[in-house]
N, C-alpha and C positions, 0 to 999 in steps of 0.2 A: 436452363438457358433463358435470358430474359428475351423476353415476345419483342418486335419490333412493329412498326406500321410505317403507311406512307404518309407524309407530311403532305396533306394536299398536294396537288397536281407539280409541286416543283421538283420532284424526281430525289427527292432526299427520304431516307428510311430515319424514323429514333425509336428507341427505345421506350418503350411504354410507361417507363418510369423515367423520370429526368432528376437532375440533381438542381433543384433552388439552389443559387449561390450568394445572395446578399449578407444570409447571416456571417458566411466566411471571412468577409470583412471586417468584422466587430464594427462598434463605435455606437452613436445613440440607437438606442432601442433594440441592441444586441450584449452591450456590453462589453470585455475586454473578448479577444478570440486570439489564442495562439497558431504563429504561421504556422506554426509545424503540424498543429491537428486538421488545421483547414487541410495544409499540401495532402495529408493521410486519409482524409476524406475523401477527398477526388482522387486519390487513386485506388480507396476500396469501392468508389462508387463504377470507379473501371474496369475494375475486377470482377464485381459483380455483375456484370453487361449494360450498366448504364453508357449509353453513348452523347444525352444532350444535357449542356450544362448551359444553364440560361444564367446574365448577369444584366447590369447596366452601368452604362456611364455615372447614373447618379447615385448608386448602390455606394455609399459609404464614400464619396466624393474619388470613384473611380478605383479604391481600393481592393474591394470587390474582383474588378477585372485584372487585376493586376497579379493578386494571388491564384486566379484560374491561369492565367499564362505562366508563370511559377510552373506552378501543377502539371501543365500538361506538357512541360517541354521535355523531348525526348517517347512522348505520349499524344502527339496530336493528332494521328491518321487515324486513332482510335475513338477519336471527339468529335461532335458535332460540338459548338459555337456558336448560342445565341446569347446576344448582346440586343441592348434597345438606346435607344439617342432619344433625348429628349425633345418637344416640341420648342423649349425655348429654344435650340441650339440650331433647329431647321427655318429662322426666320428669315435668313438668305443663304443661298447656295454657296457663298465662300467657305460662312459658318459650319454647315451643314458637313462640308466635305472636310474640314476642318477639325471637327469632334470626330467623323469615324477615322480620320488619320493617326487620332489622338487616343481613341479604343485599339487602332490594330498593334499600338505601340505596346501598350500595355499591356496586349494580351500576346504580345512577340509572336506573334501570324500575320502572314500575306493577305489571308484570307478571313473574313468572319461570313463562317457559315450560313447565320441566317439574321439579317440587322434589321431589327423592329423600331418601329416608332411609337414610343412608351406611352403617348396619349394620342388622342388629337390632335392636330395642326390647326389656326383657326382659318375658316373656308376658304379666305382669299390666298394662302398659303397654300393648300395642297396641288394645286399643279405644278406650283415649282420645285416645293420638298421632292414630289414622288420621281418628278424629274431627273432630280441632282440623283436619289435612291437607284435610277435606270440609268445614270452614266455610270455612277461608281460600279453596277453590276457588271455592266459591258465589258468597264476598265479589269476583272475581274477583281477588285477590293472586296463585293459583295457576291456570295453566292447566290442566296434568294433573299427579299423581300417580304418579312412579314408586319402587323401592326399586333397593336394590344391594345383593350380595353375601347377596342372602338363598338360603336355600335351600327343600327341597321342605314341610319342615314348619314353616318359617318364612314361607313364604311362600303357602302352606295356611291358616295364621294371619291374615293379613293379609286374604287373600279372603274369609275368614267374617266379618269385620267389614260388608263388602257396598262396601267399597271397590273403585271402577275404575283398576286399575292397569296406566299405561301400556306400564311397562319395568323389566326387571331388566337391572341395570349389575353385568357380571362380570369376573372376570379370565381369559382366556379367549384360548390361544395354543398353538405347535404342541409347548410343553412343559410347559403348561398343559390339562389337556384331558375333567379330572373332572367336569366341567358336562356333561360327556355324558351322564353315566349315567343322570341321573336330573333335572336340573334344568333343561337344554334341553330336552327332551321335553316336560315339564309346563307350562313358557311357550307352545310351538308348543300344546301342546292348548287351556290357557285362551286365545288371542290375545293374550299377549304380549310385546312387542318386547322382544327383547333387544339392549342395548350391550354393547360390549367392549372392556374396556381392558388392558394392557399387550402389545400386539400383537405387540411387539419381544423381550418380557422384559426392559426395562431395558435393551435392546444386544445381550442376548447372540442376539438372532436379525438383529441386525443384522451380527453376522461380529465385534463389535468387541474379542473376549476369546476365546485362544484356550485359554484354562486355568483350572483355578477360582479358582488365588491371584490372577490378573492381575483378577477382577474388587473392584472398590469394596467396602469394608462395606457401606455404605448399601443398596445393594442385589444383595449377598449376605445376604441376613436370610432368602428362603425358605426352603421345604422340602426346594428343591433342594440346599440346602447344608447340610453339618454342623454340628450345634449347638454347637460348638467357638468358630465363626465370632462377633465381637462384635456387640453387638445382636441377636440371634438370643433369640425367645421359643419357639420351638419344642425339646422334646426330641427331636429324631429322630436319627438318622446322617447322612442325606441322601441324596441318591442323586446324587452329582457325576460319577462315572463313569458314570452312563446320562445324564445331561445333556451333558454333553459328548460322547459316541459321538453321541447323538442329533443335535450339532450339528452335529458331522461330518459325516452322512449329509444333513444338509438343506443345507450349504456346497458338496458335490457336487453335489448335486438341480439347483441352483441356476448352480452351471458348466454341465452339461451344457444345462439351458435358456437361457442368455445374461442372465440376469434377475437384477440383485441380490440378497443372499441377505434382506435387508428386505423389497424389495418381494414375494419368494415370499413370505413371511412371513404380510403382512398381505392379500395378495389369498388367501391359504388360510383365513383366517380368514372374510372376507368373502363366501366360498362357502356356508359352513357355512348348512344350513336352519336358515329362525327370526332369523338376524342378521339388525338394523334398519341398525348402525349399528358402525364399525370406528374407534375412537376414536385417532387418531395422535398423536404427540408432534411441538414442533419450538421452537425457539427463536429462530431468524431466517428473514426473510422466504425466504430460498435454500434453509433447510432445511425449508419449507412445499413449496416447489415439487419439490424432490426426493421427498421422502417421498409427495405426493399423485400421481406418477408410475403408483403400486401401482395405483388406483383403475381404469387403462385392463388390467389384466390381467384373461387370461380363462383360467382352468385348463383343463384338460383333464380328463375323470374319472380318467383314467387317473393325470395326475401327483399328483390330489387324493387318492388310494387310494396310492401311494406316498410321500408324506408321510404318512398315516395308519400306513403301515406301519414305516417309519424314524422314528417318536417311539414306538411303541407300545410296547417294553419299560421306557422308561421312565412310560408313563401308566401303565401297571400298577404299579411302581413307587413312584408318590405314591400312589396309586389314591382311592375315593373322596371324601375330602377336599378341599374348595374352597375352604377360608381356607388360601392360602401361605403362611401368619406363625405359626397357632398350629395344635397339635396337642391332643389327646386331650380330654378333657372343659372345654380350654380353646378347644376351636374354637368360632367366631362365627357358619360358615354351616353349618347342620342341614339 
């Protein structure tokens, strides 16, 4: 039976595992995706007690959300429904109310469970964004309110508005791990739930790259990579050499326990105090079932403080920084 928790203080339970849905939609930097294996995806991820399935408006220019309403029709009291709107779309409240009229379509529900706002707004925007967010809730369009990828004084911002917010949705993995410093802490204080996506890192915690050319552009775009790499908006160096050591040390971790180096992966995540919710990826119904395997691990403190300590040169590394993609006064999460 998959474990469930509370979403921060908005009265909603999920499932400990949630189903990533961008890749569902194919298109750049997923490739061709057939309807049929997505629709069997989400429904083996139902089966197996997954209840939250996270997408967005700009997931594959809204296809994405299109094929979760597919999916769960006939199946939706059994779904939680998170969706994110983007900040360009929140620049006035016609707009604003306009795109989630435009997700509920898509996703054929009355209701979206929980509608994030996928970046930051910029300052002078947020009282009105969160605003238009607290009519649609009222009107019942939205059940609760979360953001993503904000950070401690963006999302400082957003509470002075006097908005209830359910969840902050981060990026947040064992090479991943600057939401520590300072932006996990400050959700556990106010009561709320965090998600977490890229559990894997795009593979690399799945064992599937054993060197940094071997991995894809598409995602080689972090921080962990040199800004040489195409697509890359960050100026930095990178730090591929403590990404890779790092992976090292978590690929033995992971021998010595018997346990794929995946599912260590994302059961370390789902340890972490304050996670609501450990967002997986998967593409066919076989790799819903594999990857939801992680769900029945239980760490030990011991192994959970040694992974702490075999990524740690590298988090120091990235260090405080929690947008992967841009750096210096072009970062998005404050």
């Amino acid at each position: 039976m998959m474990q469930t928790r509370a979403l921060g203080a908005a009265g909603l339970r999920v499932s400990v595992l949630g189903l990533g849905c961008w890749p569902l939609g194919g298109g750049p930097g997923w490739g061709e995706q057939d309807e049929r294996d997505s629709i069997a995806t989400i429904h083996a991820a139902l089966d197996h007690g997954v209840t939250l399935f996270d997408t967005a408006e700009a997931y594959n220019d809204g296809r994405s959300e299109e094929i979760v309403g597919q999916a769960l029709r006939g199946r939706r009291d059994g779904a939680i429904i998170a969706t994110k709107v983007s900040p360009s779309s929140a620049e006035d409240g016609a707009s604003l109310r306009a795109h989630c009229e435009a997700s509920l379509r898509r996703l054929q529900t009355d209701t979206i469970d929980l509608y994030q706002m996928h970046w930051p707004v910029g300052d002078g925007a947020v009282e009105r964004a969160f605003g238009v967010l607290r009519a649609l809730q009222a009107e019942g369009k939205v059940r609760a309110i979360g953001v993503s990828n904000h950070g401690v004084e963006q999302l400082r911002g957003v509470l002075a508005t006097g908005t209830a917010i359910a969840s902050n949705q981060l990026c947040y993995n064992l090479l991943s791990r600057a939401v520590e410093m300072e932006i996990l802490p400050l959700c556990r204080q106010q009561g709320i739930g965090v998600i977490t996506y890229m559990a894997l890192m795009q593979g690399l915690l799945a064992g599937r790259y054993a060197a940094a050319d071997e991995v894809p552009p598409f995602r080689a775009r972090t921080r962990h990579f040199g800004s040489q790499r195409p697509g890359v908006r960050h100026g930095e160096a990178g730090a591929e050499a403590e990404t890779f050591a790092a992976l090292g040390r978590v690929r033995r971790m992971a021998g010595e326990l018997g346990l794929p180096m995946g599912h260590l992966a994302t059961a370390w995540v789902a340890a972490q105090p304050g996670v609501s919710c450990v967002l997986v990826g998967a593409r066919t119904a076989a790799q819903v079932t594999e990857n939801l395997a992680a769900a029945d691990i239980v760490l030990s403190p011991e192994s959970i403080g040694q992974l702490d300590e075999a990524t740690e040169a590298l988090r120091l590394a990235l260090g405080p920084n929690a947008d992967y993609w841009q750096s210096g006064e072009q970062r998005r999460t404050r």
